[in-house]
C-alpha positions as CSV (number, residue, x, y, z in Angstrom):
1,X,16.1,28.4,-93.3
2,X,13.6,26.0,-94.5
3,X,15.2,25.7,-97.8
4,X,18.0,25.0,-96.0
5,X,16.5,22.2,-93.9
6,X,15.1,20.4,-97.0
7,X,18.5,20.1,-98.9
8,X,20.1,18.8,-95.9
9,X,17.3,16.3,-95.7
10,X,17.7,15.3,-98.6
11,X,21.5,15.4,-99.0
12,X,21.1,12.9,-96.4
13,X,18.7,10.9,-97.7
14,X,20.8,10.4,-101.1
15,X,24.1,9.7,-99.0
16,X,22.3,7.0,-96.7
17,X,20.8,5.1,-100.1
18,X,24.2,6.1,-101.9
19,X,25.7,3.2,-99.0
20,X,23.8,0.2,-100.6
21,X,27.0,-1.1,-102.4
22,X,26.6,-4.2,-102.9
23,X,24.0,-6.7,-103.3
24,X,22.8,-10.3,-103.8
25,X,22.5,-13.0,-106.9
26,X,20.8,-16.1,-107.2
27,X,24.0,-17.7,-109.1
28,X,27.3,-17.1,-108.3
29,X,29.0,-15.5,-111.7
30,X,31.5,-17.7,-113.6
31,X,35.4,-17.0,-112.9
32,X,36.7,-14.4,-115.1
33,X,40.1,-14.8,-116.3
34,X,42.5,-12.5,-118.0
35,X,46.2,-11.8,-118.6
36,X,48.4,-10.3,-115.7
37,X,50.5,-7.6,-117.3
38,X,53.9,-7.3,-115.8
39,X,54.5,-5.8,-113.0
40,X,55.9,-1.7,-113.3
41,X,58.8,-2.9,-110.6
42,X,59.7,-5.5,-107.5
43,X,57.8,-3.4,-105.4
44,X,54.6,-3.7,-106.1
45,X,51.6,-5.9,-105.2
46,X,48.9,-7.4,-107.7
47,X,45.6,-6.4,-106.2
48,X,43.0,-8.9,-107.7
49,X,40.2,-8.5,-110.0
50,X,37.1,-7.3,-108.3
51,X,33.3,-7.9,-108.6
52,X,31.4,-3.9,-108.3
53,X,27.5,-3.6,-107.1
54,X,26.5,-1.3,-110.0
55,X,22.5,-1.0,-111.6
56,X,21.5,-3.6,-109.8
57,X,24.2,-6.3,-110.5
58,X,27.6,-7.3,-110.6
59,X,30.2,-6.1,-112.9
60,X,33.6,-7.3,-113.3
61,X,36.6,-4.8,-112.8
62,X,40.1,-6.1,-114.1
63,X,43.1,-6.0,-110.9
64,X,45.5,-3.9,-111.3
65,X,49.1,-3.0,-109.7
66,X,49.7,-1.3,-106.4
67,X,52.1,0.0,-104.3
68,X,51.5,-2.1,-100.5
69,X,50.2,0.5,-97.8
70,X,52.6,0.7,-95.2
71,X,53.0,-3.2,-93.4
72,X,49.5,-3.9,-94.4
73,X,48.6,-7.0,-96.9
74,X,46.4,-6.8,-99.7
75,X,43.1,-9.5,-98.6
76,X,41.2,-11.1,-102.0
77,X,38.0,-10.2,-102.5
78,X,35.7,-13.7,-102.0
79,X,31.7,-15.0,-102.7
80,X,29.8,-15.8,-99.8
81,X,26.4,-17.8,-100.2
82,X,23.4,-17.0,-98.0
83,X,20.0,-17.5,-97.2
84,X,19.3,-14.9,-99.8
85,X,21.9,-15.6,-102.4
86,X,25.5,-14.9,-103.1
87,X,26.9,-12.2,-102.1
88,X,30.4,-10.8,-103.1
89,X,33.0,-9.1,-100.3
90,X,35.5,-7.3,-101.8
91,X,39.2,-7.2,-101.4
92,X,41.0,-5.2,-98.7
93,X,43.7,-4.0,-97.5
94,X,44.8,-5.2,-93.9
């Protein structure tokens, strides 16, 4: 039972620092830009480029095409800038 106990412990403790996702920079990075390829049909929406939280910084991840989610709209990610630096919130679907 103790065994027990201590891998729930720390299953927990690895899933509640496993939700620090994102973080904060000094300097905001520079715009990335990058050919569009063409859309697979007239249904689909371009979800934009996206800046991922990963080893301690950010990394840039190319957009991609997407089906829409039923009546919902496809939100950009954006840079917000704080007292502790900028911060990135990424796109959404809403």
């Amino acid at each position: 039972m103790q065994k027990l106990l201590i891998t729930i412990a720390i299953i927990g403790s690895l899933a509640a620092t496993g939700c620090a996702v994102d973080g904060y920079v000094e300097s905001q990075p520079a715009d990335v830009y990058y050919t569009r390829p063409t859309a697979p049909g007239a249904e689909y929406v371009w979800i934009d480029g996206d800046w991922v939280w990963t080893g301690g910084r950010y990394t840039w991840r190319n957009g991609y095409w997407s089906r829409p989610r039923g009546g919902r709209r496809w939100e950009r990610g954006h840079w917000d800038h704080t007292d502790r630096g900028y911060h990135w919130n990424r796109g959404h679907w809403r």
